[in-house]
C-alpha positions in Angstrom: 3.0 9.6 -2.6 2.8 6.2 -1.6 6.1 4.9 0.4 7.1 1.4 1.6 6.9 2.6 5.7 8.8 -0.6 6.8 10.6 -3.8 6.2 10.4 -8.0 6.6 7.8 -10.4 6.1 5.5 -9.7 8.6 5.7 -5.6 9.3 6.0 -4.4 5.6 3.2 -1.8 4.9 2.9 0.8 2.2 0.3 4.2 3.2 -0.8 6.7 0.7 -1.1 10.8 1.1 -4.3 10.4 2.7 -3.0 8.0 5.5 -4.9 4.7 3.9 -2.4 2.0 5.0 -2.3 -1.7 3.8 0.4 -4.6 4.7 2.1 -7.0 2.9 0.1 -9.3 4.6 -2.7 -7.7 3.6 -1.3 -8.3 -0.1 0.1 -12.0 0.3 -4.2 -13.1 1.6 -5.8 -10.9 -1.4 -3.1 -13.0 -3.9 -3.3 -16.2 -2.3 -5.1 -17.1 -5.5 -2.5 -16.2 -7.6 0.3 -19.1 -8.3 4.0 -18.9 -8.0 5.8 -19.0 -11.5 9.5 -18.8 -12.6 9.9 -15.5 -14.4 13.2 -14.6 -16.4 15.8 -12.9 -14.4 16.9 -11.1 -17.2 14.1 -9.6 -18.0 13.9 -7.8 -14.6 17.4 -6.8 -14.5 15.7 -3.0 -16.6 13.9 -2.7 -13.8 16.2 -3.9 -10.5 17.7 -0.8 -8.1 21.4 -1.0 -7.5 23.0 -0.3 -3.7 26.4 -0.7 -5.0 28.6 1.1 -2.3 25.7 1.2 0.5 27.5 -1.9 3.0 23.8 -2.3 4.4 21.8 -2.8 1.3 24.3 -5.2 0.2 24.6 -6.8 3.3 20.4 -7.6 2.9 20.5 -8.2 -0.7 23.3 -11.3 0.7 20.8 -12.5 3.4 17.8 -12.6 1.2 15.9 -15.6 0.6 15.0 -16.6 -2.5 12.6 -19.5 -1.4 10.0 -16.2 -0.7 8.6 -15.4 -4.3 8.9 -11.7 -5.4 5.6 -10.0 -6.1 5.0 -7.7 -9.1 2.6 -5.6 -10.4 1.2 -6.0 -14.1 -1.5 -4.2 -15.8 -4.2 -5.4 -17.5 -2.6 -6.2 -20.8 0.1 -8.1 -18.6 2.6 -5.2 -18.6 5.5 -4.9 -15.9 4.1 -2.2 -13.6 6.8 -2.6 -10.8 8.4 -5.0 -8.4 6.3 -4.3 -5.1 8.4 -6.5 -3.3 11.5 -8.5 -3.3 14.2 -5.9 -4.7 16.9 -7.2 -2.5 16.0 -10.9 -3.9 15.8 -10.0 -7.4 18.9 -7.7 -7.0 20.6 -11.6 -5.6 19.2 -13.5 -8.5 21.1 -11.3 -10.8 24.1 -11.2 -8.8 24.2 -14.9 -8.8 23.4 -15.2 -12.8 20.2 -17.3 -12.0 18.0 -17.5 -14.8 15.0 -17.1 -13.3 13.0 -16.6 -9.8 10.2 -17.0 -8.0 7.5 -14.5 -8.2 4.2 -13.9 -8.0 3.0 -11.7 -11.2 0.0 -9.6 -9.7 -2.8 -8.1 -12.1 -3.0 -4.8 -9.9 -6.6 -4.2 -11.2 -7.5 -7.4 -9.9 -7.0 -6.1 -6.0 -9.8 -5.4 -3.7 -10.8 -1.9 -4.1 -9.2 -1.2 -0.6 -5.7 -2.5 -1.9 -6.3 -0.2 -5.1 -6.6 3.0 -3.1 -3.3 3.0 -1.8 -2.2 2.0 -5.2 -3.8 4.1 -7.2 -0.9 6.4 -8.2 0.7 3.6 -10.1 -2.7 2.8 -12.1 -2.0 6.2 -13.2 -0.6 5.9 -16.9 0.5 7.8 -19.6 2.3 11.1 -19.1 -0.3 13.0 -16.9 0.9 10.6 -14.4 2.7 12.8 -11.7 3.9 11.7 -8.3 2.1 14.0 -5.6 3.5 15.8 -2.3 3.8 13.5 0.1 1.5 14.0 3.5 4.7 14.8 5.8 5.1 18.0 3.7 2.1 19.3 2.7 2.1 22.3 4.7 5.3 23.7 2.7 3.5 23.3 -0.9 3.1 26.8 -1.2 6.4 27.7 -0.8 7.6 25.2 -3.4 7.2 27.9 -6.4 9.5 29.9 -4.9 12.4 27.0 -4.7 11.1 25.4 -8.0 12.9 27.6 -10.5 16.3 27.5 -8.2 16.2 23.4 -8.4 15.6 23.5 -12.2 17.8 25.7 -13.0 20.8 24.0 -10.9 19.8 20.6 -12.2 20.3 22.2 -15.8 23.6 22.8 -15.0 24.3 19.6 -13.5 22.9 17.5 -15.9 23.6 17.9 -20.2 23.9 14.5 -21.4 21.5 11.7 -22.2 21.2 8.4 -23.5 18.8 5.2 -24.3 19.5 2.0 -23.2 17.5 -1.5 -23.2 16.6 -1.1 -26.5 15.0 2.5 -26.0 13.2 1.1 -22.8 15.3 3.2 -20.2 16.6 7.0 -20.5 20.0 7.8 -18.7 20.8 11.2 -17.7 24.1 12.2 -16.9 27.2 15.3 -17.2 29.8 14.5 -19.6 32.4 15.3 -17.3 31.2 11.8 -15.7 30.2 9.5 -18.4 30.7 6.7 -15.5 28.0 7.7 -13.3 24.2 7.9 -13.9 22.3 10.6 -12.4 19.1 9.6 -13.4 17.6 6.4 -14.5 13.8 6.5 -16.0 12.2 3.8 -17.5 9.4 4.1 -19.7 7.6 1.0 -19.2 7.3 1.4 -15.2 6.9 5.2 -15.3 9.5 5.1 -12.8 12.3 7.4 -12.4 15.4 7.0 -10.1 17.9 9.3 -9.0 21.2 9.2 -7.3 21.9 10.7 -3.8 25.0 12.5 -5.0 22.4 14.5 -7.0 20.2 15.7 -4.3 23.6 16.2 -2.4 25.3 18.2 -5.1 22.8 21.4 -4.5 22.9 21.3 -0.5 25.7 24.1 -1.4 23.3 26.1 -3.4 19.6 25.8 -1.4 19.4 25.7 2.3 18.7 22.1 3.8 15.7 22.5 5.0 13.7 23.9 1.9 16.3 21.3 0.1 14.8 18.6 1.8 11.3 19.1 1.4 11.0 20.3 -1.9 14.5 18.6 -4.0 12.8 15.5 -5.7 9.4 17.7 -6.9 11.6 19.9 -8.6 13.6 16.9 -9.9 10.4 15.4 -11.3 9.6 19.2 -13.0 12.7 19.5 -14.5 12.3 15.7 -15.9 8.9 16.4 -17.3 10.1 20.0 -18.5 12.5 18.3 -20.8 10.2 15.1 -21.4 6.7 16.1 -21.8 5.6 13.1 -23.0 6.6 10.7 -20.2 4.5 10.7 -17.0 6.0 9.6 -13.7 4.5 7.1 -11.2 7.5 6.6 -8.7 9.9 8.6 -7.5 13.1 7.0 -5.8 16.3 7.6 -4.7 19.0 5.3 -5.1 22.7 4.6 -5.8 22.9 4.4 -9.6 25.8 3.0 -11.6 25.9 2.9 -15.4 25.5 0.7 -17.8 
């Protein structure tokens, strides 16, 4: 699983499973090519994280400049793929009603092959796509099985309401006892499925930490696909989720 490994301008690098690392550097000289545009704001807002109650995502989604154009990921038929950077900047452009922002819309086939690589689990479409064990813990894979049913089977009793939102583009999942609060956000267009930290937190009573921690969002993405076959999943991310 490929992961943003830090932050800012000049040190932000992504590294797949297989430790192939590129930086956002790396990215801004391949695309140099590519010009700036104004994209719709509202159009991204299907798409933006939330940090709502997290003081020091807020506090960087305040500080971020919007004179940096936010890059995004397209495929080849000019989809939305995923912002790849400039969350905290899109997140403020929303915030401040803006109509639209600076971004650089990025063709991901058109990378050099060495950018690909540690992309290649977002090229990855249609609902074999699965988001793999992530290097740090692939020495515990084989006791996953033994976890997996426990995760499911909590998750099942944690989660027994859904709904569709953005015109069918985004799948909600929640517990009717708390209509108010999401508990996981997918959306189809992206293959990209959030869920909240309370979630993960809810089961520390149930599963030790430590098998908790290594193994909670590959049984989250089971049970997702278990109950949606048809959708594949590209991203995996936690976040603080509100609802809409």
């Amino acid at each position: 699983m490929m992961g943003v490994i830090n932050e800012g301008l000049h040190d932000t690098s992504w590294e797949n499973d297989k430790g192939d690392k590129i930086t956002l550097m790396d990215l801004l000289d391949a695309t140099e090519d590519i010009p700036v545009s104004d994209i719709s704001v509202e159009e991204l807002k299907p798409h933006l994280l939330s940090w709502d109650g997290d003081e020091d995502e807020v506090k960087k989604i305040d500080s971020a400049d919007l004179q940096y154009p936010i890059l995004i990921f397209v495929n080849d038929d000019g989809e939305f793929i995923t912002i790849i950077d400039g969350h905290h900047r899109a997140q403020k452009a929303a915030r401040q009603e803006l109509e639209t922002i600076r971004a650089k819309v990025i063709p991901i086939n058109s990378l050099p092959k060495h950018i690909k690589l540690v992309f290649k689990h977002m090229m990855s479409e249609g609902k074999d796509a699965y988001v793999s064990r992530a290097r740090s813990d692939q020495e515990y894979e084989e006791e996953y099985p033994k976890w997996k049913k426990s995760i499911i089977k909590i998750l099942e009793s944690e989660i027994d309401s859904m709904a569709e939102i953005n015109d069918g583009k985004i799948i909600v999942l929640l517990n009717r006892k708390n209509l108010d609060k999401n508990l996981i956000k997918y959306d189809k267009i992206n293959e990209r499925l959030w869920y909240d930290y309370s979630l993960q937190e809810n089961l520390e009573g149930y599963i030790p930490n430590g098998y908790l921690s290594r193994h909670f969002k590959y049984g989250l993405q089971d049970f997702f696909k278990k109950h949606f076959p048809d959708y594949g999943v590209r991203e995996l991310t936690a976040a603080s989720l509100v609802s809409y």
